[in-house]
C-alpha positions as CSV (number, residue, x, y, z in Angstrom):
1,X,121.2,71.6,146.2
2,X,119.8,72.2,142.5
3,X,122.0,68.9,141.4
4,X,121.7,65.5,143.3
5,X,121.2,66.1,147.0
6,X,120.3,69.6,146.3
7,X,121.3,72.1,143.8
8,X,124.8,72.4,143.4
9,X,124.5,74.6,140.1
10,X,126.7,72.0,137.6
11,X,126.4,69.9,135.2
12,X,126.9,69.8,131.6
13,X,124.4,69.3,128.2
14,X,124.9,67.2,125.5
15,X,125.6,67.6,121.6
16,X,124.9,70.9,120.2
17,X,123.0,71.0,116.9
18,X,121.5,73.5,114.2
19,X,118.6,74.9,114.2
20,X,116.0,73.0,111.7
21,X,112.3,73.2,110.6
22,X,109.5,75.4,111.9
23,X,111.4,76.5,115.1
24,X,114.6,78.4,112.8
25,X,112.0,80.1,110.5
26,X,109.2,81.1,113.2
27,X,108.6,84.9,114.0
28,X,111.3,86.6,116.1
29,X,109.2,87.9,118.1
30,X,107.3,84.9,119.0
31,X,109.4,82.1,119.1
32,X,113.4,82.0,121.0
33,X,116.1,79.5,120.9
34,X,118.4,79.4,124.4
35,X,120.2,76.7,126.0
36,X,118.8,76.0,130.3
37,X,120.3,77.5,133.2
38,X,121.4,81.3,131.4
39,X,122.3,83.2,134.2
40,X,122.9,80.4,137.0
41,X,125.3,78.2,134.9
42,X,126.4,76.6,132.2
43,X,124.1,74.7,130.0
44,X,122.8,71.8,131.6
45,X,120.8,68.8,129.9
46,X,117.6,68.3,130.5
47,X,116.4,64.4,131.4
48,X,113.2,64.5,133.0
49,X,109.6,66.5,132.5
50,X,108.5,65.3,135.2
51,X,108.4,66.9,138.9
52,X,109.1,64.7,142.3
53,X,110.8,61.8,140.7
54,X,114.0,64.3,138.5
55,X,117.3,64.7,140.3
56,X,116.8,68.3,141.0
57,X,119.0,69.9,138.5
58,X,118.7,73.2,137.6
59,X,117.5,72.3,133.4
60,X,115.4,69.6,135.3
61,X,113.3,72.5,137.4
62,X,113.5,75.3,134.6
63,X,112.0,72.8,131.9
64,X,109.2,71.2,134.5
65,X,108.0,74.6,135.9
66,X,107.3,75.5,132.2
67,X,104.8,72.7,131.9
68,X,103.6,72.2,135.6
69,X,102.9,75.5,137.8
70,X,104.2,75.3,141.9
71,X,101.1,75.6,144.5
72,X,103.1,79.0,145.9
73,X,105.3,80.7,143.2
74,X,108.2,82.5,144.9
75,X,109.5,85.5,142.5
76,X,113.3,86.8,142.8
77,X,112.5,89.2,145.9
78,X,112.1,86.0,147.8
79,X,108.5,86.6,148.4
80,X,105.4,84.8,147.2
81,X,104.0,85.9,143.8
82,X,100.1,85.6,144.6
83,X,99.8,86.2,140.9
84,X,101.5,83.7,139.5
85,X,100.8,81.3,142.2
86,X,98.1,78.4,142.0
87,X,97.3,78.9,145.7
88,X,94.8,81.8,146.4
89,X,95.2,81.5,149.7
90,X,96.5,80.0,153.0
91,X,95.2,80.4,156.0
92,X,97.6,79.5,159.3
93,X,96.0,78.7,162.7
94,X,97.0,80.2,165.5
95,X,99.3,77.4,166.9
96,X,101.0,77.6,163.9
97,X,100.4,73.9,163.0
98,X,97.2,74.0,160.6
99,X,97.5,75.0,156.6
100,X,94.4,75.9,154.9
101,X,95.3,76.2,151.4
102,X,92.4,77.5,149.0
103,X,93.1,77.1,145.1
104,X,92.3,79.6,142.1
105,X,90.2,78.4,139.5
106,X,92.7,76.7,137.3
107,X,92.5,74.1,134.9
108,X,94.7,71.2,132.6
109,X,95.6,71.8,129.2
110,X,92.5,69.4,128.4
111,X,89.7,71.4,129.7
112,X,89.5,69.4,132.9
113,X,89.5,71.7,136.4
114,X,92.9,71.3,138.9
115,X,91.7,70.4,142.2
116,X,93.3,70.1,145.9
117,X,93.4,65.8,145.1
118,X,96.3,67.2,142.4
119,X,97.9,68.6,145.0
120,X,97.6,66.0,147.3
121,X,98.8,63.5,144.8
122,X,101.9,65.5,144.4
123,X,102.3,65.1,148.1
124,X,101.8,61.0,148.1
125,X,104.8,61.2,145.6
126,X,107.3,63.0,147.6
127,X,106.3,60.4,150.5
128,X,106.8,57.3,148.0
129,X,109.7,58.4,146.5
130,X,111.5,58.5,150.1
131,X,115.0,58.9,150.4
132,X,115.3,59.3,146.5
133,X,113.6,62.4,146.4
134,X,115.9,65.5,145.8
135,X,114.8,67.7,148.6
136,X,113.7,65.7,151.5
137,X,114.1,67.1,154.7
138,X,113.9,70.7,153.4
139,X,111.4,72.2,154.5
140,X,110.9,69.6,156.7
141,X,109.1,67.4,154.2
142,X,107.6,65.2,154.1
143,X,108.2,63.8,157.5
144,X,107.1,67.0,159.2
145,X,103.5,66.0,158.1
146,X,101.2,64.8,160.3
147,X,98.1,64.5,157.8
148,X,97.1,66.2,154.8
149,X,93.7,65.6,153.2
150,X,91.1,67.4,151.0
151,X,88.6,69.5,152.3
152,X,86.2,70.5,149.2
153,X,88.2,70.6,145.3
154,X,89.7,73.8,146.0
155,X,90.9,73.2,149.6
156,X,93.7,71.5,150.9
157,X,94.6,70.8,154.9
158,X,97.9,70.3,156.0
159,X,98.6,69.4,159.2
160,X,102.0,69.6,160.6
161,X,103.5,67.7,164.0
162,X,104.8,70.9,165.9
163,X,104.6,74.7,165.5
164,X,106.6,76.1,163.0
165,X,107.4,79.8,161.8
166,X,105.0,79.7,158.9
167,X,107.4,82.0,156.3
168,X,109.9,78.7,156.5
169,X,107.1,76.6,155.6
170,X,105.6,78.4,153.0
171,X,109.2,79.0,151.3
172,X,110.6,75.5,152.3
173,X,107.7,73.4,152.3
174,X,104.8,74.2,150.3
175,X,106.7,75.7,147.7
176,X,107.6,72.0,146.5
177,X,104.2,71.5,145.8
178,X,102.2,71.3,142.8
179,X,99.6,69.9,141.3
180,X,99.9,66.9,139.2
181,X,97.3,65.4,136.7
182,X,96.2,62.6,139.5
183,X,93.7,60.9,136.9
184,X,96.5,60.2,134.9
185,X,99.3,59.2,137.3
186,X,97.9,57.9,139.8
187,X,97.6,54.2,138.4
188,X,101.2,54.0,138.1
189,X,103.9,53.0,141.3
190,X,106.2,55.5,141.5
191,X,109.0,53.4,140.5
192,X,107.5,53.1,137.3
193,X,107.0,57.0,136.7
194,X,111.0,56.9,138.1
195,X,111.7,55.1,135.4
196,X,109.8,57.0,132.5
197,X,110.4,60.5,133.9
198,X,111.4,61.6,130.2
199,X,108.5,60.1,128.6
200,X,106.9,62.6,126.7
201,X,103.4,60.6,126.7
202,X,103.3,61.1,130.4
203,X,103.1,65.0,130.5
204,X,100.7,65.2,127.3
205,X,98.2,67.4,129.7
206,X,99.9,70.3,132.0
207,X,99.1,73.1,133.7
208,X,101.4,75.3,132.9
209,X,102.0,78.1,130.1
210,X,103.8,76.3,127.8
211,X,103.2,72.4,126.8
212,X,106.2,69.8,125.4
213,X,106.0,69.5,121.5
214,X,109.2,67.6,121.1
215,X,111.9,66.0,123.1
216,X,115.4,64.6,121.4
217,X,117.7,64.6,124.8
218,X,120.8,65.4,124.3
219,X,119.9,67.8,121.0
220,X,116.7,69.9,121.8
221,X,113.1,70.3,124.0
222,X,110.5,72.2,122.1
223,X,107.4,74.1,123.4
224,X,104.5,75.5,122.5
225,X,102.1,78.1,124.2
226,X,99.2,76.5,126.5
227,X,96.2,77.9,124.8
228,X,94.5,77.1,127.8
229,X,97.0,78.2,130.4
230,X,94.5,80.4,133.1
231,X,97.4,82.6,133.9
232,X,98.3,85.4,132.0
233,X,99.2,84.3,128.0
234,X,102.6,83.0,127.9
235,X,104.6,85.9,125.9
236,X,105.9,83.6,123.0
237,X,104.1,81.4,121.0
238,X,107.4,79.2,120.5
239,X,110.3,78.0,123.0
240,X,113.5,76.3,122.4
241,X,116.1,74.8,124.6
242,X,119.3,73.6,122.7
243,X,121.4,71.5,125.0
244,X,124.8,72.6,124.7
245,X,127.9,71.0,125.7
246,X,129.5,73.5,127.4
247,X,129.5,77.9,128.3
248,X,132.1,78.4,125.2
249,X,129.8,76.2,122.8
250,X,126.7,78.1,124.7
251,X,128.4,81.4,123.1
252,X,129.6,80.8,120.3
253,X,125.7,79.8,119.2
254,X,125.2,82.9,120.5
255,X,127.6,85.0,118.6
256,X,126.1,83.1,115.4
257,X,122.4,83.5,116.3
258,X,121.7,80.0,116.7
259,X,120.2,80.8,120.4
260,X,119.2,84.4,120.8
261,X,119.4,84.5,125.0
262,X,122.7,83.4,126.3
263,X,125.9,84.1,129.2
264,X,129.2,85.4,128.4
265,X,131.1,82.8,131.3
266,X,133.7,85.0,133.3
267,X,136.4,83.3,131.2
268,X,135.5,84.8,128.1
269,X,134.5,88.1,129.5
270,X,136.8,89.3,127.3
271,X,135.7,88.3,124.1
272,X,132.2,90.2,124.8
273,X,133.2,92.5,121.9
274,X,132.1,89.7,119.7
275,X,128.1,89.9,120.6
276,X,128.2,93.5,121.1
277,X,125.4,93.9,118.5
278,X,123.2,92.1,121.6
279,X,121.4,94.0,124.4
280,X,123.1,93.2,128.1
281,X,121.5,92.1,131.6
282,X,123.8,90.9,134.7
283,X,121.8,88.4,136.4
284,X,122.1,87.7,140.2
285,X,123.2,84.1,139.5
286,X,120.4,82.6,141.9
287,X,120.0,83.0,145.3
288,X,122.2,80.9,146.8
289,X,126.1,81.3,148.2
290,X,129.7,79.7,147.4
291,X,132.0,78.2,149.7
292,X,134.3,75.8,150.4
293,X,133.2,72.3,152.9
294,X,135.5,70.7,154.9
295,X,136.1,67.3,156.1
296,X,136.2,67.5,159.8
297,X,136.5,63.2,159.7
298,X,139.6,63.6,158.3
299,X,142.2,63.0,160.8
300,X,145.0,64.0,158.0
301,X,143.4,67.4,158.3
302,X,142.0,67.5,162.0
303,X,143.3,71.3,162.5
304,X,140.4,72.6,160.6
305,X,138.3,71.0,163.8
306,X,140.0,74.4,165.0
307,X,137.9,77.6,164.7
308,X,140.8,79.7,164.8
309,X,142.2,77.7,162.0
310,X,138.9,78.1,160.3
311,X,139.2,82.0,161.3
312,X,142.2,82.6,160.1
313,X,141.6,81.2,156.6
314,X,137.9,82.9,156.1
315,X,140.4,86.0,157.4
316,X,143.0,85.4,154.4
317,X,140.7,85.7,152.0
318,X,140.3,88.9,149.6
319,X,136.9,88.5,148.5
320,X,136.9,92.1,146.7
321,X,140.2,90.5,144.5
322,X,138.6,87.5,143.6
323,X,135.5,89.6,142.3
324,X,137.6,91.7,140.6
325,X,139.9,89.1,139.0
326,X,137.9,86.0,138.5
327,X,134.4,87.6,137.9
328,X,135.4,90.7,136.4
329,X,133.7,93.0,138.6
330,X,130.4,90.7,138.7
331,X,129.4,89.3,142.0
332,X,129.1,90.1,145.7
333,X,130.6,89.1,149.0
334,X,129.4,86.6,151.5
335,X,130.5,86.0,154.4
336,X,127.5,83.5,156.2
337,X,125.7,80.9,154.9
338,X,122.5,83.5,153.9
339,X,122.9,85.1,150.7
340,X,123.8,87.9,150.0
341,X,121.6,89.0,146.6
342,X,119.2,89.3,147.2
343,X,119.6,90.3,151.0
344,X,116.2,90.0,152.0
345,X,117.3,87.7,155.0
346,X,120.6,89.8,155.5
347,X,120.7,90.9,158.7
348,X,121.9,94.4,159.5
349,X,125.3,93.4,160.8
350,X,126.0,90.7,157.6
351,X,124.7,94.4,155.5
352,X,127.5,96.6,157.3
353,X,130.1,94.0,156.6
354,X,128.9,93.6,152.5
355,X,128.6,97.2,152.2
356,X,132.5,97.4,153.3
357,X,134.1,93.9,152.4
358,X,138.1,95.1,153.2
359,X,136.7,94.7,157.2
360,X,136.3,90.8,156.7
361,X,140.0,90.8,154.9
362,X,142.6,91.0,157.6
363,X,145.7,88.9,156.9
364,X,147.8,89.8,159.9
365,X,145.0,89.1,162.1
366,X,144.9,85.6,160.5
367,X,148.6,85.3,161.2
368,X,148.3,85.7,164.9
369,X,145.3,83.4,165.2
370,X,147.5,80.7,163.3
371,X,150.5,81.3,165.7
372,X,148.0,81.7,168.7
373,X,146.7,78.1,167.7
374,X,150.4,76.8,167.5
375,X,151.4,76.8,164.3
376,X,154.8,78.6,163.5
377,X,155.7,79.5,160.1
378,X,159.3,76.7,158.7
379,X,161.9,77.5,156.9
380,X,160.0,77.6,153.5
381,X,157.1,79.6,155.4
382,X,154.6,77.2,155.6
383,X,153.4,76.5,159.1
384,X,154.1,73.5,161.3
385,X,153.0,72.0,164.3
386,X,154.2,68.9,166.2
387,X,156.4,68.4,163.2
388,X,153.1,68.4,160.8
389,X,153.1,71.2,157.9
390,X,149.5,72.9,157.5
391,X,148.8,71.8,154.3
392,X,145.8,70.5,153.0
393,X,144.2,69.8,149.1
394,X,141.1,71.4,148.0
395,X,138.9,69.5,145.2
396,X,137.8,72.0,142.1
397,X,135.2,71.0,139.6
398,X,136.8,71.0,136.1
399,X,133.2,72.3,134.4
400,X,134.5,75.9,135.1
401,X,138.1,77.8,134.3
402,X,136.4,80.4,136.6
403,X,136.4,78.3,139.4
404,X,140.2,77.1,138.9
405,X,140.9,80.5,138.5
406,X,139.5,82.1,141.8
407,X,141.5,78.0,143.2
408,X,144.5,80.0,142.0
409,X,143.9,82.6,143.9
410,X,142.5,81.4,147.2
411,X,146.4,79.2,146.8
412,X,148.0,82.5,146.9
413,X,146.0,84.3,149.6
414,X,146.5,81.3,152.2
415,X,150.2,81.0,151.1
416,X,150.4,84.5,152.3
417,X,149.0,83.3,156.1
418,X,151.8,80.3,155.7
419,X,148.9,77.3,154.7
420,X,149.9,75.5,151.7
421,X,146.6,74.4,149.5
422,X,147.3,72.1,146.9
423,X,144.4,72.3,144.3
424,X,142.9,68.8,142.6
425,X,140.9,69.3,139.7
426,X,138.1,66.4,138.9
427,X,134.9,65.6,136.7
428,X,131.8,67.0,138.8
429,X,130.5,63.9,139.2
430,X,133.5,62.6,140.6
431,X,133.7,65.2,142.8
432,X,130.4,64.3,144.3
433,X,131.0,60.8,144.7
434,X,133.9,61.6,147.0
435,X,132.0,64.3,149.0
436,X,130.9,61.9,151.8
437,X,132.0,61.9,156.0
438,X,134.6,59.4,156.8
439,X,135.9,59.8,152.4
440,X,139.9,60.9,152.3
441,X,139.2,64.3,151.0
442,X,140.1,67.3,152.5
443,X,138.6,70.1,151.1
444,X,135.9,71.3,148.2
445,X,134.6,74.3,146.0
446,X,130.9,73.9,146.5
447,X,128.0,76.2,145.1
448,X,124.9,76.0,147.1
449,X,121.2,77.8,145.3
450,X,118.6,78.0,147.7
451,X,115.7,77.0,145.5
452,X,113.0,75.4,146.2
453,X,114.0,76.4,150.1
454,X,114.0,80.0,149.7
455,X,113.8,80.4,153.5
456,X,117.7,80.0,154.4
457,X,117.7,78.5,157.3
458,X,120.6,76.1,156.9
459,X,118.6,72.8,157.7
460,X,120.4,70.4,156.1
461,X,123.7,72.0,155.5
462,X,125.4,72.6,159.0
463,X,123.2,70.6,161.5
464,X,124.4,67.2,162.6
465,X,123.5,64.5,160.1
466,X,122.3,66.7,157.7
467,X,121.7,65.3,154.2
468,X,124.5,68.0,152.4
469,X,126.5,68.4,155.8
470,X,129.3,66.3,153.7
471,X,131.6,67.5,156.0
472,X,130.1,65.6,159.0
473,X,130.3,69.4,160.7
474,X,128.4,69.6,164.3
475,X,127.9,71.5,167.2
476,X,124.9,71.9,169.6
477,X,124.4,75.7,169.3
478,X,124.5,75.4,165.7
479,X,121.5,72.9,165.6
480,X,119.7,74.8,168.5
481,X,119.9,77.5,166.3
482,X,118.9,75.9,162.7
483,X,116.1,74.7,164.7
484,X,114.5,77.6,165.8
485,X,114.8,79.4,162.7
486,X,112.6,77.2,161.2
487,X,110.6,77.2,164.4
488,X,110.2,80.4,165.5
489,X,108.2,83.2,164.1
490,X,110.2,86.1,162.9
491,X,113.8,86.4,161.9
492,X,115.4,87.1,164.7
493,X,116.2,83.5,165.2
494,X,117.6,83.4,161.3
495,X,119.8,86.6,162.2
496,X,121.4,84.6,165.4
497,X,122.1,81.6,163.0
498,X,123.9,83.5,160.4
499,X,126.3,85.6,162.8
500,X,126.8,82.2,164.7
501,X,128.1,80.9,161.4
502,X,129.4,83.5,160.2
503,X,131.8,83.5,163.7
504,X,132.3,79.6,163.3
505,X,132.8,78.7,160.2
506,X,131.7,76.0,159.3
507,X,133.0,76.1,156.0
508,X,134.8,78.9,154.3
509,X,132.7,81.4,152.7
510,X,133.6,82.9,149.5
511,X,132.3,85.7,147.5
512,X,129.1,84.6,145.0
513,X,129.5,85.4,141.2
514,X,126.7,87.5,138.8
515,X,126.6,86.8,135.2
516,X,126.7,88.9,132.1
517,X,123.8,87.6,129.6
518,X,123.5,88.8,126.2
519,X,120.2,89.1,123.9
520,X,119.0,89.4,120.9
521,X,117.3,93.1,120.5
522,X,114.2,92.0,119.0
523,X,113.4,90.2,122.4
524,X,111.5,92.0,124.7
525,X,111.7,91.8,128.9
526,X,109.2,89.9,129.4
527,X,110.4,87.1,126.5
528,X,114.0,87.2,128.5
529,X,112.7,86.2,131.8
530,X,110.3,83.3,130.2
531,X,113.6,82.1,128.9
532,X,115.6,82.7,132.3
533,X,114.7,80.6,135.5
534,X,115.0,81.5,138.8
535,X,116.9,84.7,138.5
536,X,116.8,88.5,138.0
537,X,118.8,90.1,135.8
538,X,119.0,94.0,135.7
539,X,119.5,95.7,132.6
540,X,122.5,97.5,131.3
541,X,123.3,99.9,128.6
542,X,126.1,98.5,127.4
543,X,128.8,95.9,128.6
């Protein structure tokens, strides 16, 4: 997930301020105010620039990617954007165990060229920063590495230690790399750059389109256009990144002008009206899925070790209500572990079952799977067995009155099967300190964003031991299966894993919100998605 282990998509910024100085008086058309994560969720502070050694979180990614450019840049469509990539090339032997990377010319913000050593150097991080880095073990790295060294200044070698299906690899693996100024860095122990990861000394030369001018955390980051960027000229001259303390205070600077990109949350969908001056985009909210993990450790709750247990409450749920009630219309259903938007990794059956959602809502068939597996509705209709009541408490992040809301109703559709869910609303943080096997809690609202492991093959989540499997979840087909999705070329191998899951259920899935996001009209496309980070967002006439 985006936050800690991965990317779970929360956390929030810190003080909000006015805008001052050049940035408030610059040229609309060249210079924007926005707070991170518009389109994913709420604003997020940033605290590092620096790649490898940050936590992960969304603000984290969207504010290093500006300055430093990935080795393979993945657009929206899940593919790699040759364009705006730094790799020209790659070249995979036929044993699918040997990487040939060739670079494009490219160069630092000081003249000097970017070479394969930069990318290597990026590499030696990961493998220092061990078990702290944010996304080890996805895409196998860096322990699926054999050897890695440079060939000539624009070549790279990677060398894996068994075959893999070379999409995974590419989307999982290499797209963690990028080059880093090794000239600069590379006298320092990575403990050291740990602890100076929001040092704005340290990332005085970049790659990227835009370059750091000022940094006050918890108030603002500033940019700057890269006169020296190789890629195409970055479309503003002048980028600004309030950090917010929450959605609301995200759109209220909105409605003022203070920023002029933001998100109307879902829970003030309704007070849109008040930025109806601003153009409208609904973004896809990242590509990534929503669900709720379960502690199979748990003896307190050991009936959700029983798949028709599991069933029967995937089978309660009325994904199409929840979209209408909690995300006003915005978002799709899900029903596996592969998203859904985009549904480039769909298979055909997940497709049928999206295009017509009411098939996956079947309440009755949930009660006879529930009375099947023993449990027989008492006197105040919740079920019991063995003289134990099928209740159990689900943990809700308190950074979202969206997410209590679609709690509230996830309560009522289980009630309606005879399973009593108690809701427990904590701090985020909290919430991930207790999300460990063995802990006392029961259940969890989790959001999971597949970036920078595009390829969804579930390593990590739903294999045995896996480093965000918090509910200590395992079964033998399952990791035969995660396995040879990553292994395998083709997805024929992802399509069995994501019908497996989708029968098992691992976890319960639930549908994935979209986000409204509001603009000023002097800003044009192409200035929105600079300001946006890992999303699409269609257009809209009005909304």
């Amino acid at each position: 997930m985006k936050i800690l282990h991965k990317r779970l998509k929360f956390l929030l910024g810190g003080a909000m301020v006015a805008i001052t100085g050049t940035m408030a008086s610059a040229d609309p058309v060249s210079a924007l105010t926005t707070v991170t994560a518009v389109g994913v969720a709420p604003p997020m502070n940033v605290n590092s620039l620096m790649p490898v050694v940050n936590n992960g979180s969304t603000a984290n990614a969207q504010i290093v990617t500006l300055m430093f450019r990935p080795l393979l840049w993945i657009g929206t469509n899940l593919k790699i954007d040759w364009q705006k990539s730094i790799a020209q090339s790659i070249k995979v032997s036929p044993d699918r165990r040997h990487f040939m990377i060739h670079l494009k010319p490219w160069q630092w913000s000081d003249g000097r060229p970017v070479t394969a050593e930069d990318v290597l150097a990026c590499l030696r991080m990961i493998q220092q920063f061990g078990s702290r880095y944010a996304y080890r073990g996805m895409g196998g790295m860096p322990e699926i590495i054999e050897n890695a060294f440079v060939s000539n200044p624009t070549t790279l070698q990677i060398n894996l230690k068994h075959p893999v299906n070379p999409l995974w690899f590419e989307l999982n693996g290499l797209s963690q790399l990028m080059p880093v100024p090794a000239w600069r860095w590379g006298g320092y122990r990575i403990d050291v750059l740990f602890k100076h990861q929001d040092d704005p000394g340290l990332v005085s030369v970049v790659d990227g389109p835009y370059r750091l001018r000022r940094f006050i955390p918890g108030r603002y980051i500033d940019f700057v256009a890269n006169p020296r960027y190789p890629g195409s000229p970055p479309v503003l001259k002048n980028l600004r990144f309030q950090m917010a303390t929450s959605s609301a205070s995200a759109f209220w600077a909105l409605k003022s002008g203070v920023i002029q990109v933001g998100m109307v949350p879902h829970y003030l969908y309704d007070a849109r009206w008040r930025v109806h001056d601003l153009r409208s985009c609904v973004s896809n909210g990242g590509y990534g899925f929503n669900y709720v993990t379960l502690n199979f450790t748990n003896p307190k709750v050991a009936f959700l070790r029983d798949v028709k247990v599991r069933q029967a409450l995937e089978l309660a749920i009325n994904q199409p209500q929840i979209i209408g009630m909690a995300f006003h219309g915005m978002g799709v259903p899900s029903f596996n572990p592969v998203p859904t938007n985009p549904d480039t990794y769909l298979s055909p059956r997940m497709k049928a079952l999206v295009a017509d959602p009411s098939r996956a809502y079947d309440p009755q068939k949930a009660d006879r799977l529930l009375s099947a597996a023993g449990w027989h509705r008492g006197p105040d209709g919740v079920r019991v067995r063995d003289g134990r009541k099928l209740i159990f408490t689900m943990i809700v992040p308190d950074i979202s009155q969206t997410l209590v809301a679609v709690g509230e109703l996830l309560k009522a559709d289980w009630r309606r099967v005879g399973v009593d869910m108690r809701m427990r609303i904590l701090p985020f943080n909290l919430e991930l300190a207790k999300l460990h096997p063995h802990g006392t809690w029961d259940a969890a609202m989790i959001v999971w964003s597949y970036d920078p492991d595009y390829y969804p093959s579930g390593d990590g989540l739903f294999n045995t031991g896996g480093g965000s499997n918090y509910g200590n979840y395992s079964d033998q087909k399952m990791n035969r299966l995660i396995v040879r999705s990553a292994d395998d070329k083709g997805v024929h191998a992802l399509y069995e894993y994501e019908h497996y899951a989708a029968d098992q259920v691992p976890v319960l899935f639930l549908p994935y919100p979209e986000y409204l996001v509001k603009y000023a009209p002097t800003i044009t496309p192409a200035q929105l998605d600079e300001s946006l980070y890992s999303v699409s967002c269609r257009p809209l006439a009005i909304r």
